[in-house]
N, C-alpha and C positions, 0 to 999 in steps of 0.2 A: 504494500500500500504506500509505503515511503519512498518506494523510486514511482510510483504514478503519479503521488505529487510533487513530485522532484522534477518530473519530466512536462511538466502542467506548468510550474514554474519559472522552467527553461526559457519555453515556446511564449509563455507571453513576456519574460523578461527580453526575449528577439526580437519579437514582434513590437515594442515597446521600441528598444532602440532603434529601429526599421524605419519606425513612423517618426520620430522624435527625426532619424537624420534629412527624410525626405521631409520634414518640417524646413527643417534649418537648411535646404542646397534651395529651395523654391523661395525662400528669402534671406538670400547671402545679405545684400546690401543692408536689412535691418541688424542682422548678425553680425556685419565689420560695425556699424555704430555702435553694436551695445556694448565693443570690444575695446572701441576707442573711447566711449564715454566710462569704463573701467579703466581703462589705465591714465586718462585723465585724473580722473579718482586718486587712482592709487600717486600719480606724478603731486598732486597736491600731499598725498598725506606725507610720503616723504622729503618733501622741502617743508612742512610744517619740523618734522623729525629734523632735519639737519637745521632748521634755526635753535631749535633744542640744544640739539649738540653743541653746538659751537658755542651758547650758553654754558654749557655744562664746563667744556674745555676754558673758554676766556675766567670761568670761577676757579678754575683747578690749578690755572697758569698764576694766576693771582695768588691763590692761597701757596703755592709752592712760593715763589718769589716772598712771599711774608717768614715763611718757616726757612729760608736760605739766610733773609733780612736776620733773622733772630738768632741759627746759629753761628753766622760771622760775629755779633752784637757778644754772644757769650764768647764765643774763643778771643775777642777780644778780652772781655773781662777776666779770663781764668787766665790769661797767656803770660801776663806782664806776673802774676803771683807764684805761677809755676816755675819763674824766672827766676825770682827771687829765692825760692827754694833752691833751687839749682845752684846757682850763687853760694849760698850757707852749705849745702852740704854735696860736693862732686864727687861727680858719678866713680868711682874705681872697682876694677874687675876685681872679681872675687880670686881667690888665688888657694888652691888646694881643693 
């Protein structure tokens, strides 16, 4: 009984796409517009996406240049004391 609805299945899933193609050759011309106003579509959504990005990137450019800004700002501050120690007690290899 499971291959006679299997086979019932078939023939009208065929005949389905049969009719649906001889749909779509007998109106190509409304077929390329609904192809071109999709990808219109979609050309809009990704230039909305890449103004995003490029948001996202000029925030990430910035915060990096802040966190670069900040640790030159500390290797300054630690450098000149590091020195200092250096100064008071030089470095000598250990020996044995």
């Amino acid at each position: 009984m499971a291959s006679l609805v299997e086979k019932v299945q078939t023939l009208v899933a065929a005949d389905l796409n049969r009719l649906v193609d001889r749909a779509l050759h007998s109106n190509e011309p409304a077929l390329f517009q609904h192809h071109i106003r999709e990808l219109q579509t979609l050309q809009e959504e990704l230039a909305g996406q890449q103004v995003s990005v490029q948001a996202d990137l000029t925030e990430l450019r910035r915060k990096s240049a802040e966190q670069q800004a900040l640790v030159v700002k500390q290797d300054l501050k630690w450098t000149p004391c590091s020195r200092a120690v250096c100064r008071k007690t030089p470095w000598r290899p250990r020996i044995g």
